[in-house]
C-alpha positions in Angstrom: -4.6 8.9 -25.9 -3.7 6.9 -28.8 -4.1 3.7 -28.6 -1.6 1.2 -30.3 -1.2 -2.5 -30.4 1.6 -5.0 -30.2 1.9 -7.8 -31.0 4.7 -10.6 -29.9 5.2 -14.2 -31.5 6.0 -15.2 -28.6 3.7 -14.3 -25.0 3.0 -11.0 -23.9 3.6 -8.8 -22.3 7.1 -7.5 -23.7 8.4 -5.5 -20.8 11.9 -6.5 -22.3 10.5 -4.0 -25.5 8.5 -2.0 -24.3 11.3 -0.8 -21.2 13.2 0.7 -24.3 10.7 2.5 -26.5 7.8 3.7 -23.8 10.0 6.9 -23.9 9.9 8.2 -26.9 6.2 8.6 -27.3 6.1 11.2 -24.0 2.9 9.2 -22.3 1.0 10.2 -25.2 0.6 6.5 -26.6 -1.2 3.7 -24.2 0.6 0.1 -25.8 -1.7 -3.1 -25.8 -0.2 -6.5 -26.2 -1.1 -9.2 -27.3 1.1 -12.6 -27.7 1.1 -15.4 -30.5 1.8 -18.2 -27.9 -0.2 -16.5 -24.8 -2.1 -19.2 -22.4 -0.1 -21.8 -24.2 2.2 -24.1 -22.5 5.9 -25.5 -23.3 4.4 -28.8 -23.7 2.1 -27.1 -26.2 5.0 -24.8 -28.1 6.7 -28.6 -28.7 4.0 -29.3 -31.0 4.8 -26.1 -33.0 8.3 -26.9 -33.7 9.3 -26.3 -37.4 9.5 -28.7 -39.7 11.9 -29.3 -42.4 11.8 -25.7 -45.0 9.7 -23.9 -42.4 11.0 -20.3 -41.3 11.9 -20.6 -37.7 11.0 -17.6 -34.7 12.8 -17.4 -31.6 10.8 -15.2 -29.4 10.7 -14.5 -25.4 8.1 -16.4 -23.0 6.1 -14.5 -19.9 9.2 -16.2 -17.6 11.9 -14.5 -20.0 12.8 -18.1 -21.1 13.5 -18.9 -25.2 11.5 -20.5 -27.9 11.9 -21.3 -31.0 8.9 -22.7 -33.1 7.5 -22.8 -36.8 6.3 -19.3 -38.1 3.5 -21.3 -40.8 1.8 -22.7 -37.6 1.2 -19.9 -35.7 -0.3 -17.4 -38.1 -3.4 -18.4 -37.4 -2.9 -17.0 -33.6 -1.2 -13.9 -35.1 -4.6 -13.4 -36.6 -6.4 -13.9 -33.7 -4.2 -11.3 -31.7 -5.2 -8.8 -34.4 -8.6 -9.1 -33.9 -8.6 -8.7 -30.6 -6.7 -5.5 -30.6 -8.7 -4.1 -33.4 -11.6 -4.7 -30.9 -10.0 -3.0 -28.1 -9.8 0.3 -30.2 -6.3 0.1 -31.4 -5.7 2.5 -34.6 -2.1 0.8 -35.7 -0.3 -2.8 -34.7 3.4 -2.7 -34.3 4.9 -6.3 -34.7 7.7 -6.7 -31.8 9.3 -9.2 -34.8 11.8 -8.8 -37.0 11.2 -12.1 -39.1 10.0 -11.8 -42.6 6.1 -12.9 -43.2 4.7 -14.4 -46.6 1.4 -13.9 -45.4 -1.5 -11.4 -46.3 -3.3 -10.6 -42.8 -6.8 -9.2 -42.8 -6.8 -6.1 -40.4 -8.7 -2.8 -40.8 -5.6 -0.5 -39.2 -2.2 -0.1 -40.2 -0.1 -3.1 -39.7 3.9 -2.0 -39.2 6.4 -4.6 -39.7 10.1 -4.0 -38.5 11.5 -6.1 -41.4 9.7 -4.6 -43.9 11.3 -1.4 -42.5 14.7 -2.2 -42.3 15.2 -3.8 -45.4 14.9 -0.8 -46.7 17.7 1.3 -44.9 20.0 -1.7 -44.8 21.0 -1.4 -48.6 21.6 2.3 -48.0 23.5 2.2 -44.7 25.8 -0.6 -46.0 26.1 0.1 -49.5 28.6 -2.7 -51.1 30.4 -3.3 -47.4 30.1 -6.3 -45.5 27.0 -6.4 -43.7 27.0 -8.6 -40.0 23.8 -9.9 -38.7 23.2 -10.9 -35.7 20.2 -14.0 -35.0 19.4 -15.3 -31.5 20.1 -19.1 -32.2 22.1 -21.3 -34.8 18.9 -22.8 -36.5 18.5 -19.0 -37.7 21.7 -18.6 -39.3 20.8 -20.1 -42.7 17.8 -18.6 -43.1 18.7 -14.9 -42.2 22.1 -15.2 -44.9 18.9 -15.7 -47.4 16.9 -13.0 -46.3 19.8 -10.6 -46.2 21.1 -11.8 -49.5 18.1 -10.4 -51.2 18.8 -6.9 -50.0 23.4 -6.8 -49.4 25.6 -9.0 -51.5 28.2 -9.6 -48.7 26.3 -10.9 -45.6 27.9 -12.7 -42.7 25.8 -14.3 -39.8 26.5 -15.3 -36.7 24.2 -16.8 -33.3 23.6 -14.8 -30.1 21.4 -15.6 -27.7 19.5 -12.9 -25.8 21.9 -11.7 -23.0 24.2 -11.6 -24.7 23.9 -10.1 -27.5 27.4 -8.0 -26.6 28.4 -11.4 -28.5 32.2 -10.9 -27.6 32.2 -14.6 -28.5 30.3 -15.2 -31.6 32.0 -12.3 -33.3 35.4 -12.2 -32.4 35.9 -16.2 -33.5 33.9 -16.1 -36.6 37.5 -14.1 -39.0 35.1 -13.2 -41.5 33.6 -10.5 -39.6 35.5 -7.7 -40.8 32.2 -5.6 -42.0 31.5 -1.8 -40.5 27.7 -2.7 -39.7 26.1 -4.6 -37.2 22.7 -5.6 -37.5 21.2 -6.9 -34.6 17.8 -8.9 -36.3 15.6 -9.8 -33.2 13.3 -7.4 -31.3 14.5 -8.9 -28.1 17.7 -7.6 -28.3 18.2 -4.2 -26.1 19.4 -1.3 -26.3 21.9 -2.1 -23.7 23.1 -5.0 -25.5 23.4 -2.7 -28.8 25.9 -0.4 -26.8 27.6 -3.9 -25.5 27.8 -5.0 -29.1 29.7 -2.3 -30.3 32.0 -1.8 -27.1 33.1 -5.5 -27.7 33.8 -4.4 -31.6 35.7 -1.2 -30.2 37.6 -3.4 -27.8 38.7 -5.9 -30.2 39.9 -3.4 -32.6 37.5 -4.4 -35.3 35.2 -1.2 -34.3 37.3 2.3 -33.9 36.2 4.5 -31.8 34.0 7.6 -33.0 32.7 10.4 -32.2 31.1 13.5 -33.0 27.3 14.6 -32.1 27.1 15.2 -36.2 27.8 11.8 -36.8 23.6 10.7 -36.6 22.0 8.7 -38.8 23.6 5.3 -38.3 25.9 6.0 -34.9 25.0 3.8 -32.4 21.6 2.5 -33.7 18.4 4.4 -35.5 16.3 6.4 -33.8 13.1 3.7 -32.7 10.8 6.2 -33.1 11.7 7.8 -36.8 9.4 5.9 -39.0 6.5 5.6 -36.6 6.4 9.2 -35.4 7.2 11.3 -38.7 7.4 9.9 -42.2 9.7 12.2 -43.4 12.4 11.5 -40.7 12.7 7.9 -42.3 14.0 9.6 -46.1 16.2 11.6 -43.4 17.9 9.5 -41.5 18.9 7.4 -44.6 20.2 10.3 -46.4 21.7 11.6 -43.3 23.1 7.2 -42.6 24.3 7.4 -46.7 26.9 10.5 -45.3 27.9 9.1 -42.4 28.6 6.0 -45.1 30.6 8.2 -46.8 32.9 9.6 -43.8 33.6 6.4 -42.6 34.6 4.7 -45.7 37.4 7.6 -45.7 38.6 7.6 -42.9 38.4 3.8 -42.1 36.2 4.0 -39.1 32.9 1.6 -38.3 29.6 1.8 -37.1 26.6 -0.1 -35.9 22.7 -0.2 -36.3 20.8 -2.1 -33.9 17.2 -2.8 -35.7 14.7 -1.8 -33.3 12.2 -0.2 -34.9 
């Protein structure tokens, strides 16, 4: 069986995760976690608390509770989690983190990063539309306009905490978001709430309704799976996301992508 590691900024294990994706690899892959802040206390996650200019996480504790803390002072226990899971065996480390890291980690297997991913379809999917990002907490906001600035001219961001990231709230009094795609930018976001996302939109008249089993690609949210299963699917969906683009700009419909790769 094929052995591959997780790792979480935040404690382990991610049964939040790992309840969406453990079906698309058909028991063929056994997942091993390991957790940035495991064995560490709240009392000691205070003393990681960003300071002024430092990228902020917000990740999930082994109680479900959220953190936020400074991403500089816990790559040194991002290290140490990939060790450990190189010395269990592990042949590739999935990251269950969207954030963005400036920082060269020694590993001898494949590291896959979900930003590193997305940043790359986003452009295509959106083209020169407004692009919506949602972040779980208002201390992201600033940060992720600059990190989707590099990659989408017109980017709007608002704060949703985990359950409830349906955001009926954020979204609908924020005016400015007008845009056709949704990107929800935290690995703790679900699938569920992805659906309750764009229900909400649909509801409120800023999301039409679509349909159509041709309409893949972009429809809903991308395939989980696509870039870790089959390279070529990756060059597929984004040609097959550029179309579906191309419809909707047409015939003024919407759509959403939940990033969840």
């Amino acid at each position: 069986m094929f052995k591959l590691g997780a790792i979480t900024v935040g404690q382990s294990p991610r049964t939040d995760v790992t309840d969406d994706i453990m079906g698309i690899f058909q028991g063929k892959v056994e997942i091993l976690e390991r957790g940035a802040l495991d064995g560490l206390t709240v009392e000691d996650i205070d003393k990681l608390a960003p300071d002024a200019g430092e990228y902020v996480l917000v990740s999930r504790m082994r109680d479900g509770s959220q953190v936020s803390f400074s991403e500089q002072k816990i790559l040194p226990r991002i290290q140490e989690c990939i060790e450990q899971l190189e010395a269990e065996g592990v042949k590739m480390i999935l990251f269950f983190c969207t954030g963005e890291f400036d920082y060269k980690f020694k590993s001898r297997v494949p590291l896959i990063f979900p930003c590193d991913l997305i940043s790359r379809l986003i452009p295509v999917l959106c083209g020169d539309r407004q692009l919506i990002v949602v972040t779980p907490t208002q201390r992201q906001v600033q940060q992720s306009q600059e990190k989707w600035r590099k990659y989408v001219n017109d980017v709007v961001t608002v704060a949703a905490s985990h359950g409830d990231g349906g955001n009926r709230t954020g979204m609908q009094k924020d005016q400015r978001t007008s845009g056709p795609l949704v990107a929800m930018d935290c690995i703790g976001y679900s699938f569920a709430e992805a659906g309750g996302c764009r229900k909400n939109r649909e509801d409120s008249g800023s999301f039409p309704h679509h349909g159509g089993p041709g309409d893949i690609g972009i429809v809903r949210y991308l395939r989980p799976d696509c870039e870790l299963r089959k390279g070529k699917k990756t060059k597929m969906y984004a040609h097959q996301g550029h179309k579906c683009i191309q419809r909707r700009q047409k015939q003024k419909e919407s759509c959403i992508m939940h990033i969840k790769t």
